[in-house]
C-alpha positions in Angstrom: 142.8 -135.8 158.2 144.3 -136.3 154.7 147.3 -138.2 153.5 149.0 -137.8 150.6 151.3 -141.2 150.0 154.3 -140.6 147.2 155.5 -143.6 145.4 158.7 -143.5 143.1 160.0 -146.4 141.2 163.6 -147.2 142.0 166.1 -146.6 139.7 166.4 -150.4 137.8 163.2 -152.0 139.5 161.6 -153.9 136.8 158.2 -152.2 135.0 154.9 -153.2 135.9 154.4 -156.2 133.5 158.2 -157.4 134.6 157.3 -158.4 138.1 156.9 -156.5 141.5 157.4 -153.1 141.3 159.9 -152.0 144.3 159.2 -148.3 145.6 160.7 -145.5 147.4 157.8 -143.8 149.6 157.2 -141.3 151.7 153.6 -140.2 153.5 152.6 -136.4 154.6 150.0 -135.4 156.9 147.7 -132.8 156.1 149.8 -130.1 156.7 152.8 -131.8 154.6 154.9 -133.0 157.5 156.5 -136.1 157.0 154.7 -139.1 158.7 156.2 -142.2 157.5 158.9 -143.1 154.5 159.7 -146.3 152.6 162.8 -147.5 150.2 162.7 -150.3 147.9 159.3 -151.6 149.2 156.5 -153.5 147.2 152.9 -152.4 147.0 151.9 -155.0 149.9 154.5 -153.8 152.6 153.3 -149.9 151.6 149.6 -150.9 152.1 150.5 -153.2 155.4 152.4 -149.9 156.6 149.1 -147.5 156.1 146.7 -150.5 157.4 148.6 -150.3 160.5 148.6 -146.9 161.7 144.4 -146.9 160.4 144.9 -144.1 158.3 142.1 -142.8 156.0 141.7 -140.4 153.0 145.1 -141.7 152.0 145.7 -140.2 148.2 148.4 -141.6 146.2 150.7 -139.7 143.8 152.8 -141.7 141.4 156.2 -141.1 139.9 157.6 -142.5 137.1 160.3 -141.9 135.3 160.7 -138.3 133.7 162.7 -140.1 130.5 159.1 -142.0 129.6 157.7 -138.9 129.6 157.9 -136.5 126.4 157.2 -132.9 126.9 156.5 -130.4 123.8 154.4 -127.3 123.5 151.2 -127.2 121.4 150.7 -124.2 119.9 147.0 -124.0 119.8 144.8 -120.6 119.0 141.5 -122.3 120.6 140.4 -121.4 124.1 137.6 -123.8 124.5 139.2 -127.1 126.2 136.8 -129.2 123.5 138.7 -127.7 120.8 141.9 -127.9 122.1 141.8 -131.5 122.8 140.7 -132.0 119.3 143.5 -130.6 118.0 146.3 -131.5 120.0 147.1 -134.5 118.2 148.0 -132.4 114.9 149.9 -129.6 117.1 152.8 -132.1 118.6 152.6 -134.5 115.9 156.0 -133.3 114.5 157.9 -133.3 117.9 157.1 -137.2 118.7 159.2 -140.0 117.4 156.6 -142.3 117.1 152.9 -142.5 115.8 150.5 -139.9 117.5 148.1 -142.7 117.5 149.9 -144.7 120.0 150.6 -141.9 122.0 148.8 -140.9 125.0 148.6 -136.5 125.8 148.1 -134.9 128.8 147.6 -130.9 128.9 149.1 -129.1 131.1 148.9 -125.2 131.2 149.3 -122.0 128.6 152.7 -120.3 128.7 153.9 -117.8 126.1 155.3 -120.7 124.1 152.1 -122.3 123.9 150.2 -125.1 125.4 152.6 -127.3 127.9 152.4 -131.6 126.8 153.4 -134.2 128.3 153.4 -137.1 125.7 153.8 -141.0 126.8 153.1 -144.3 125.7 150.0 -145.7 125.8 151.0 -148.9 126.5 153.4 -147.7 129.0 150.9 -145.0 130.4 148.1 -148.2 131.0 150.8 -150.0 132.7 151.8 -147.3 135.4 148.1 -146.6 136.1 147.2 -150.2 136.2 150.2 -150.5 139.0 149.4 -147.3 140.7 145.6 -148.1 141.3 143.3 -150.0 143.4 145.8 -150.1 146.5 143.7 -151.2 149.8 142.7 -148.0 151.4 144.5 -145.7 149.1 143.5 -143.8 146.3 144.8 -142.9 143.0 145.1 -139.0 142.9 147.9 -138.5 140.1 150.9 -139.6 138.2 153.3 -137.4 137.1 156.8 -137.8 135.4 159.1 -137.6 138.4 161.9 -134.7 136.9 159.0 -132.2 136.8 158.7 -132.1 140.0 162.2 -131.2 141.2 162.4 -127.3 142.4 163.3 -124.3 141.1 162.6 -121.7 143.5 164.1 -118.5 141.8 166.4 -120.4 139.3 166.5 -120.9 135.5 167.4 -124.8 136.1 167.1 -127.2 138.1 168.8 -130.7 138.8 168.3 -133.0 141.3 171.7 -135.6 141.5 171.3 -138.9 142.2 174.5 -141.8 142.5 174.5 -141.6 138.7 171.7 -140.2 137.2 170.2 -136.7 137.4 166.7 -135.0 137.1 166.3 -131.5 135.5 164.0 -129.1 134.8 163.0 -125.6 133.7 161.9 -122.7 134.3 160.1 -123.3 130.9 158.9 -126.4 132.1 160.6 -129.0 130.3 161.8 -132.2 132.5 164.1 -134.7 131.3 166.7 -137.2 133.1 170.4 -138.3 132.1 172.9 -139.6 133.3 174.9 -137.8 135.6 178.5 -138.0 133.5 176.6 -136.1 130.5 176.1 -133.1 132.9 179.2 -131.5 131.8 178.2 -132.1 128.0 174.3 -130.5 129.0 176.7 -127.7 130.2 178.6 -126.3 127.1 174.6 -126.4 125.2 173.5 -124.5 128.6 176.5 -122.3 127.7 175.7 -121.1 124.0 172.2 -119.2 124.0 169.7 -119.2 121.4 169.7 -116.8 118.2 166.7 -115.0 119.8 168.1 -115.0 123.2 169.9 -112.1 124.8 173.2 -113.8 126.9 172.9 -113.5 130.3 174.0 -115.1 133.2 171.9 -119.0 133.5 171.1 -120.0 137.7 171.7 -123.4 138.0 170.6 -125.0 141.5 171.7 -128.6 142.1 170.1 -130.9 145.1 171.9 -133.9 146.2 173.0 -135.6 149.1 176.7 -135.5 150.4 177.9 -139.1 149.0 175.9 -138.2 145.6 177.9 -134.5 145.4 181.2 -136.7 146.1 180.3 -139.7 143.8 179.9 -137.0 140.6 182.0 -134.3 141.6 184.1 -134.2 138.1 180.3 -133.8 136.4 179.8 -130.8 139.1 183.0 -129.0 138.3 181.9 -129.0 134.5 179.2 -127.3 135.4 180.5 -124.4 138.0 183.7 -124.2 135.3 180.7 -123.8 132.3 180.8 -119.8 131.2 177.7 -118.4 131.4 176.4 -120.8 134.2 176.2 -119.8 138.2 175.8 -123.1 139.7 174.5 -123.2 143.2 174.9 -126.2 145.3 172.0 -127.6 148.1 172.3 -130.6 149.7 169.2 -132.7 150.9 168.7 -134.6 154.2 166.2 -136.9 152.5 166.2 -138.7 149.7 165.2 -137.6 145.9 161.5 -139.0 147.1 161.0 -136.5 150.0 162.6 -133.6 147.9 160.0 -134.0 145.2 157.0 -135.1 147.6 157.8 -131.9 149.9 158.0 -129.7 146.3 155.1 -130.7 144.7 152.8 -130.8 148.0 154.2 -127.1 148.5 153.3 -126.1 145.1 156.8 -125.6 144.4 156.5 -127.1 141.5 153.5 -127.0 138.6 153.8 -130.7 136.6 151.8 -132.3 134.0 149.3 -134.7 135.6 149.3 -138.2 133.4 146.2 -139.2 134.6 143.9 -137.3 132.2 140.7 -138.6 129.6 140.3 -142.4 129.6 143.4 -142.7 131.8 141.6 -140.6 134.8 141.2 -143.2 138.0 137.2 -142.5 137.8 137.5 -144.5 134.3 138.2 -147.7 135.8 135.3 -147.7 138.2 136.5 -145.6 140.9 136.0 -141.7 142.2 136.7 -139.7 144.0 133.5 -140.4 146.6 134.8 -143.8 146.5 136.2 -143.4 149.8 133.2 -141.3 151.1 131.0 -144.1 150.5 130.2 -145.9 153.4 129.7 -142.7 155.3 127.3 -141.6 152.3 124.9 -144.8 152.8 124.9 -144.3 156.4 123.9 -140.6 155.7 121.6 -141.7 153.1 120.1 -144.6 155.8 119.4 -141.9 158.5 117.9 -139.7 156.1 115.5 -142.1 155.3 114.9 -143.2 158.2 114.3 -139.5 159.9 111.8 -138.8 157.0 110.5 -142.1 157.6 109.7 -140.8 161.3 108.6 -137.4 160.5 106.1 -138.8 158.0 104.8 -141.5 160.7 104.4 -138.6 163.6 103.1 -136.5 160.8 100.1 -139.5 160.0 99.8 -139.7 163.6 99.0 -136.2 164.5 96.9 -135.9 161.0 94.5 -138.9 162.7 94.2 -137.5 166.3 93.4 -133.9 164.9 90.3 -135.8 162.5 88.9 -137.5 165.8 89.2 -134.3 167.6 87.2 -132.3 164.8 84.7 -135.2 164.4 84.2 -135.2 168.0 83.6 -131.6 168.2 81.2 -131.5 165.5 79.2 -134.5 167.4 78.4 -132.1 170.3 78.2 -129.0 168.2 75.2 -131.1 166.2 73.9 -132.2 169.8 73.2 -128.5 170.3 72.3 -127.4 167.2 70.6 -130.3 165.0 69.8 -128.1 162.3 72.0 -125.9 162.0 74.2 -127.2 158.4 76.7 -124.8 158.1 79.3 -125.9 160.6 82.3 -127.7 159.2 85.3 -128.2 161.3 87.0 -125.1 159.5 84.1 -122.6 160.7 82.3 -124.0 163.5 84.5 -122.1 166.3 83.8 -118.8 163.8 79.9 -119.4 164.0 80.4 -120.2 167.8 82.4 -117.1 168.5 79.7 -115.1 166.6 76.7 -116.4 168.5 78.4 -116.1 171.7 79.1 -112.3 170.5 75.6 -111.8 169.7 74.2 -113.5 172.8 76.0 -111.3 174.6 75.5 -107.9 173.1 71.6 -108.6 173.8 72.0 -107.9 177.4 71.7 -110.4 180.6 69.0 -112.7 179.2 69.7 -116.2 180.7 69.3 -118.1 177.4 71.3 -121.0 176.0 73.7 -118.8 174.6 75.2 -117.2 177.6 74.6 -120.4 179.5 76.4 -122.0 177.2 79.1 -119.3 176.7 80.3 -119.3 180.4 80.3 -123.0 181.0 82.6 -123.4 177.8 84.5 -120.7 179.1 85.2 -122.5 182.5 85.8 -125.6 180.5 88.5 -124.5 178.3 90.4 -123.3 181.7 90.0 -126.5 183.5 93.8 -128.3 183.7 93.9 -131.0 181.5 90.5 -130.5 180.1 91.0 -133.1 177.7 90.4 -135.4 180.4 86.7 -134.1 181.2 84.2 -134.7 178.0 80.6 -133.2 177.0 78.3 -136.4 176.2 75.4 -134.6 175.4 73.8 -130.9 176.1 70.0 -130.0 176.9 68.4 -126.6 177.0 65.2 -126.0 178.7 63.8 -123.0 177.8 60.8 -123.2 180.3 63.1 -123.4 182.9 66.1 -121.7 181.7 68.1 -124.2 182.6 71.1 -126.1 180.5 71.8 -129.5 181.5 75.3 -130.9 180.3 75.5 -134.8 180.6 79.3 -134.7 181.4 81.7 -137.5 182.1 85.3 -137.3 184.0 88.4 -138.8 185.0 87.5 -137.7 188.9 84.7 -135.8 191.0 86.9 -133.0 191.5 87.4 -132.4 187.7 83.5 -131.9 187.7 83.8 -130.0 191.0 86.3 -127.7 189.9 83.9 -126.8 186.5 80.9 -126.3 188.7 82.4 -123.6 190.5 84.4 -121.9 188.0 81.0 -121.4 186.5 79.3 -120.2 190.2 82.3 -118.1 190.2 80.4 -116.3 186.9 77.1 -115.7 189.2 75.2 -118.6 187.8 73.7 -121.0 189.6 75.9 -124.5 188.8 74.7 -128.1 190.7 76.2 -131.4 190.1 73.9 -134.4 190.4 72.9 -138.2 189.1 77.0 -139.0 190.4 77.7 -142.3 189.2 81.5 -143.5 189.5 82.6 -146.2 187.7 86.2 -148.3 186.6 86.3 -145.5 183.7 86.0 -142.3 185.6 82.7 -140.3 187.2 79.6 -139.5 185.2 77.6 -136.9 186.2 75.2 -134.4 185.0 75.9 -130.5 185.6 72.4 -128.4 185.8 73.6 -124.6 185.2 71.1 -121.6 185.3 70.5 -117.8 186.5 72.8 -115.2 185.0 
């Protein structure tokens, strides 16, 4: 099961470089159910906290600030992402208050006002990501500026109150944060619509806990007294944390992911496999290891068909000395053909047919593998073909001699020897 962990600096916790970072947390299963929650932790107590319940495929989302976060529009006619990374940098240069050089971009999606950007420090940006990654059995997934993730639903704005600062966004997709006493001043410019813009009625939908609705209620009544403005009130159970955790895991909310180009958490050495890999040696261990084994058995079975052939072309040259164009590909064609030709020439009791019905009783012998030709005679004086034969018991040999009286020859088994390797006979076969 997956895990997504979201971390959110508290509000006056020091930065990265300034000392331990303390966090407000919260951790949803798979199906975004809240698992486990955190304020004003470090990193160690989070990690201690996953350790513990021996989670895996943990992901981690950081937050920071939405007010270190810029966001502009690029207005960009390229379609190709090469060329509009390359011009980015020119398209926002105006809107930033400080050298595009310095500044790290991260592009977000194409609206009818452009390109979305969120712009941020690069020193700044290196520090988050530096605090945000490498945590012991969690891995870096995103950062995102925390005010874009707060809400909408079916409302033109959005702010989420804190004890004295607030997050907004738009439906346009702009974020920032302020404090909560300038509410009433972000009003009156809420109030007065652009010289392109048709006035209408602006839906304004603020989240916030009880004591934070009490602590900035003057700020709140700016806003529902604001012409122009229909301010809906929700209060959370949570905290701010869980509000935007639950929003952005619902895809409530589309923000701006920081972690883009050399900033991405592959850049520093890690994927995303780099949780998968353990399981990916084993994987890659058995695999070799099963080819290993199939290869062997193959060799194996390769060397006992060789002896087999090589066997059966010693007592196929037994019987026919001169005969050269057997090979172990042909020899049971040329076989088959004699045997076909032996037989189409009527009952004559010559090798052939002889030798036709005692291979035939052979190859339906159980286990025949365990009775072997030595050597085989013909006499053609006597009509008789002698088979010097050897066996794991008398009755194997038995059992061939009268499948082959069974044909209406004449079969006889004599010179018996038995020995610590089997019975070794010789098997006399005539008539027909």
């Amino acid at each position: 099961m997956s895990y997504h962990l979201y971390a959110r600096p508290v509000a006056g916790s020091p930065a990265p470089s300034g000392g331990e970072l303390r966090l407000d947390w919260v951790l949803l299963d798979a199906s975004g159910e809240l698992q486990a929650s955190g304020q004003a932790e470090g990193r160690e107590s989070i990690e201690d906290a996953v350790s513990r319940n021996s989670l895996e495929g943990v992901r981690l989302v950081g937050l920071v600030p939405g007010d270190e976060a810029l966001f502009c529009f690029a207005d960009i006619p390229a379609k190709q992402a090469r060329f509009i990374r390359q011009a980015l940098p020119f398209a926002v240069e105006e809107q930033l208050a400080q050298d595009v050089d310095t500044v790290h971009l991260a592009l977000g999606g194409l609206t009818g006002d452009g390109y979305r950007v969120a712009a941020i420090d690069q020193q700044r940006m290196a520090l988050w990501r530096e605090g945000f990654l490498d945590w012991e059995g969690i891995e870096l997934e995103a950062i995102y500026p925390d005010a874009a993730l707060v809400p909408l639903k079916e409302h033109d704005w959005a702010i989420c109150l804190g004890e004295d600062a607030a997050l907004l966004a738009s439906r346009r997709g702009e974020w920032m944060t302020m404090k909560a006493e300038n509410l009433a001043v972000f009003a009156q410019t809420l109030a007065v619509p652009s010289a392109d813009e048709v006035a209408a009625e602006v839906q304004v939908v603020v989240y916030g806990t009880e004591s934070a609705f009490a602590a900035n209620e003057p700020a709140l009544s700016a806003l529902a007294g604001t012409s122009r403005l229909s301010v809906h009130r929700e209060p959370m159970e949570g905290n701010i944390t869980e509000l935007l955790a639950s929003a952005h895991y619902h895809h409530a909310t589309d923000p701006i992911n920081l972690c883009q180009g050399s900033y991405a958490p592959g850049q520093a050495g890690g994927s995303a496999l780099t949780a998968w890999r353990p399981a990916i040696a084993i994987a890659a261990a058995w695999l070799v290891l099963l080819v290993g084994a199939k290869l062997g058995m193959g060799y194996y079975h390769q060397q006992q068909a060789t002896a087999l052939e090589e066997q059966a072309m010693a007592i196929y040259r037994q019987a026919f000395p001169d005969d050269r164009r057997a090979s172990p590909r042909n020899v049971r064609r040329i076989i088959e053909g004699q045997l076909r030709v032996a037989g189409q020439q009527g009952g004559d009791a010559g090798f052939l047919p002889l030798m036709k019905h005692t291979g035939q009783q052979y190859s339906r012998l159980t286990g025949g593998q365990s009775v072997l030709f030595n050597s085989v005679n013909y006499t053609s004086s006597r009509g008789e073909l002698v088979v010097d034969v050897r066996a794991d018991s008398y009755e194997r040999l038995n059992a061939l001699r009268s499948g082959i009286a069974d044909q209406g020859l004449d079969a006889s088994i004599g010179s018996v020897v038995n020995d610590s390797d089997g019975t070794r006979a010789r098997l006399t076969v005539s008539g027909g």
